[in-house]
N, C-alpha and C positions, 0 to 999 in steps of 0.2 A: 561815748563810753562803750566799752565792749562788753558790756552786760556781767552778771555774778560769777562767782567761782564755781568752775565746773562740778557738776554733778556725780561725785565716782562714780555710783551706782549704775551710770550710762558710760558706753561706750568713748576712747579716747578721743582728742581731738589736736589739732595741731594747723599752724597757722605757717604757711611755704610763703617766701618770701623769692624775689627774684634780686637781683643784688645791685648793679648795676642801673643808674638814674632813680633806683628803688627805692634801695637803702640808702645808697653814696650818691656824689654828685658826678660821679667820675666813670669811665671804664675801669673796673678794677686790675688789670691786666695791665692797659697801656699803661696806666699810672706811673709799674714801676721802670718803665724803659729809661728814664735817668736812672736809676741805681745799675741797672744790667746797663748802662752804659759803661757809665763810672768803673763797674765791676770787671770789662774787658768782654762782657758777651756780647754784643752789639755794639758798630764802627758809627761813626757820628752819620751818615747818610741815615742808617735804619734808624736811629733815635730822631732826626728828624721825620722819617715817614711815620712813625709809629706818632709823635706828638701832632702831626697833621690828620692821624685817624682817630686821635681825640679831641681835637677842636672838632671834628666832621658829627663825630660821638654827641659830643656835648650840644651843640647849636640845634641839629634834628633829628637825631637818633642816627641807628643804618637799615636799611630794608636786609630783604634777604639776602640778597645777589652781594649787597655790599659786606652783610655779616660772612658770607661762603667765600666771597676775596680774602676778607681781612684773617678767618681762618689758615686759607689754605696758605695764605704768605706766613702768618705764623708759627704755620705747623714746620713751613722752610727754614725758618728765623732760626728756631729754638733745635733745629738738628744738630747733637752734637756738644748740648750743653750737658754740664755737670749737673744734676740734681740735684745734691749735696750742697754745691753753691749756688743754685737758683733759693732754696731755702733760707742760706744765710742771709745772702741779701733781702731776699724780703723781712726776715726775721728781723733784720738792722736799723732797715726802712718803716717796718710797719706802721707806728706809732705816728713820727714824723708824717708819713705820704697820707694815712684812711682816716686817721684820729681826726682830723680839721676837715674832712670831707661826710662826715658820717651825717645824715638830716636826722635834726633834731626829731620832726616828727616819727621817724621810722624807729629812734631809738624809745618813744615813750611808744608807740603803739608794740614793740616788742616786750616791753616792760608790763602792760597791759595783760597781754596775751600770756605771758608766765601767772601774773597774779593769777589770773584766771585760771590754771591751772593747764593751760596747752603748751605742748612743748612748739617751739619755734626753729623752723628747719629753712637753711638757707638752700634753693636752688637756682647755683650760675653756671651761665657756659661757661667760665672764665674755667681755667686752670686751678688745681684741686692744689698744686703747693702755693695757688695766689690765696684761694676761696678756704681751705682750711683755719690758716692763722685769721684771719678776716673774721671766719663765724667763731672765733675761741672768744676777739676779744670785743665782738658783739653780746656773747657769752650762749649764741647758738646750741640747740640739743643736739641738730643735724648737719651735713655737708651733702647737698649731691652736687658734684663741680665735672666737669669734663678730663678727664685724663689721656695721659699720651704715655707710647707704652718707652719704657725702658730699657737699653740692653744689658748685657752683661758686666760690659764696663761702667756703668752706672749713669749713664748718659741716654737723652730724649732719642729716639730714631728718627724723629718724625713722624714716625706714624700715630694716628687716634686708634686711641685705644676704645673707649667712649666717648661719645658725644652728647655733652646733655645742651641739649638744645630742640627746642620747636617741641613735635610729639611725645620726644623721647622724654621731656620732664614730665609729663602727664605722665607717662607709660612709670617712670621713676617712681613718682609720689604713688601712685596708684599698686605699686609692689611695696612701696613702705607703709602702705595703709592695710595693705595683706600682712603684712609683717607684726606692723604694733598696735593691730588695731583699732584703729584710727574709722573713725566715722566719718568719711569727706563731705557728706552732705552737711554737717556739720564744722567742717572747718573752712578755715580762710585761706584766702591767695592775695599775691598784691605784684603787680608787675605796670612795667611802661610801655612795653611793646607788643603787638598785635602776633608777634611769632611765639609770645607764652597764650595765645589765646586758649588751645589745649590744656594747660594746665588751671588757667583760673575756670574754664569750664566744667573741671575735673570736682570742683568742692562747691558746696551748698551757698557760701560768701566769696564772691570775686571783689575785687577793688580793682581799678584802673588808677594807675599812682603816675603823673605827670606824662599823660597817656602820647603817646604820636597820633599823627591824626587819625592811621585806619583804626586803631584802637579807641579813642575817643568816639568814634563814630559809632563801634563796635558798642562800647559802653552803655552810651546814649540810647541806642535801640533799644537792650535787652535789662536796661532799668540800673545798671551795675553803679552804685558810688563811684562819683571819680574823686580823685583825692591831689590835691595840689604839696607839696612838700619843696621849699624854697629856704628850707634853712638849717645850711651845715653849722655844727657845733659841735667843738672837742669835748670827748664825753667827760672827759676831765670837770668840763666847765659846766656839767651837771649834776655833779656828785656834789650834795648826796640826792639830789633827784632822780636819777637814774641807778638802778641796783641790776645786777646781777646777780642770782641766786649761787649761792658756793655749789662748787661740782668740779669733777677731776677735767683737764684738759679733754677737747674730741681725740678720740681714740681709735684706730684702726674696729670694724666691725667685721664679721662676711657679707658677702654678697646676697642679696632677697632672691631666692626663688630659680629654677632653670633660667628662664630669659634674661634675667641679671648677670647670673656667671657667666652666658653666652655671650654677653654684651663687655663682659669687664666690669662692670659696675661693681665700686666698692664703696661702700657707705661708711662715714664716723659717725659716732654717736658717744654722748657721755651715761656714766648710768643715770635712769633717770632721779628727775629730781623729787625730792621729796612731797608728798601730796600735801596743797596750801592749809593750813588748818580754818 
């Protein structure tokens, strides 16, 4: 148990989640390469390379070098796609591809963390039209997701716009905690990979959630819960166990702070939710 309902009278709190082997079982991104197949953005070669980097995903994670490939061919991939219809299709998809993926544990320890009175802020490299819809119907406060910039014609350039990955989500949480007042010594992290080390360090509760080895390792030394999570279920099929607190969909916010603007970083958030009686 994550102990009673927060205290107002002290300082906010908020529990960052990483998304990815975290939350889901899956890459959130490769996931939907059949739909962006299907949809005409991608030729059957790339939907097979992209379902070979998530079997590679799923059996042991990727280091860094393999995260910085699987990147940089992405950032190739998606030059020149519509955003508009990178949306629909997830939008289409969503329910079908994350719903049967989502671990049961990560959706009560979410539901936990609400009672309690902390808001719950999802941080993925994954792409912010994937990682948006994803924390809506997680029922997420927050999104920090990586972004790629847009041009005029309303299509990806390839180029990163932000990168939320390794330091920079520590550097992220840590301007959101300047933001909403957030006490990180007092809040949680939960990640599987040793490149969010930065960020579980960043709060007073780290968890190591179906950790890789250098992370397990990591874990083990510095006393951190490791936490095993081996059971996807459609949240459907826990209702009414699992709630959601009512709240408008995530919403475009501004950017935290000079280094944020300078970065691109755009943040969602809903308003918050009402304090637990």
């Amino acid at each position: 148990m994550l102990g009673s309902v927060e205290n107002h009278s002290l300082p906010r709190t908020a529990a960052f989640f990483d998304l990815d082997k975290t939350v889901i079982a899956k890459s959130s991104t490769l996931t939907f390469s059949k739909s962006f197949y299907q949809g005409g953005l991608i030729n059957r070669r790339a939907a097979l390379r992209t379902a070979y980097a998530q079997f590679v995903f799923r059996v042991g994670g990727m280091d860094h070098d393999q995260m910085e490939r699987t990147r940089e061919y992405l950032s190739t991939l998606v030059r020149g796609w519509n955003v508009q219809q990178v949306k629909e299709l997830v939008a289409e998809t969503l329910h079908d591809l994350i719903d049967p993926i989502i671990y049961d544990e990560a959706a009560s320890l979410i539901e936990e963390h609400h009672t309690a009175g902390r808001d719950v802020v999802i941080v993925s490299t994954s792409g912010a039209e994937v990682v948006e819809p994803i924390g809506e119907l997680l029922g997420a406060d927050r999104v920090v997701a990586t972004r790629m910039v847009v041009g005029d014609d309303g299509c990806f350039t390839g180029e990163v716009e932000y990168y939320a990955y390794g330091p920079t989500k520590a550097e992220a949480i840590k301007e959101l905690a300047a933001s909403e007042g957030y006490d990180l010594a007092r809040c949680h992290a939960y990640s599987d990979s040793v490149t969010d080390l930065p960020m579980l360090q960043a709060v007073g509760h780290p968890h190591a959630v179906n950790p890789d080895r250098a992370l397990r390792r990591e874990a083990v030394a510095r006393g951190w819960p490791i936490l095993d999570f081996n059971r996807p279920v459609r949240l459907k099929q826990r209702i009414p166990s699992f709630s959601v607190p009512p709240r408008p969909a995530l919403v475009a916010a501004a950017a935290i702070g000079a280094a944020a603007a300078t970065a691109g970083l755009v943040w969602y958030a809903s308003r918050r939710r009402a304090a637990p009686v």
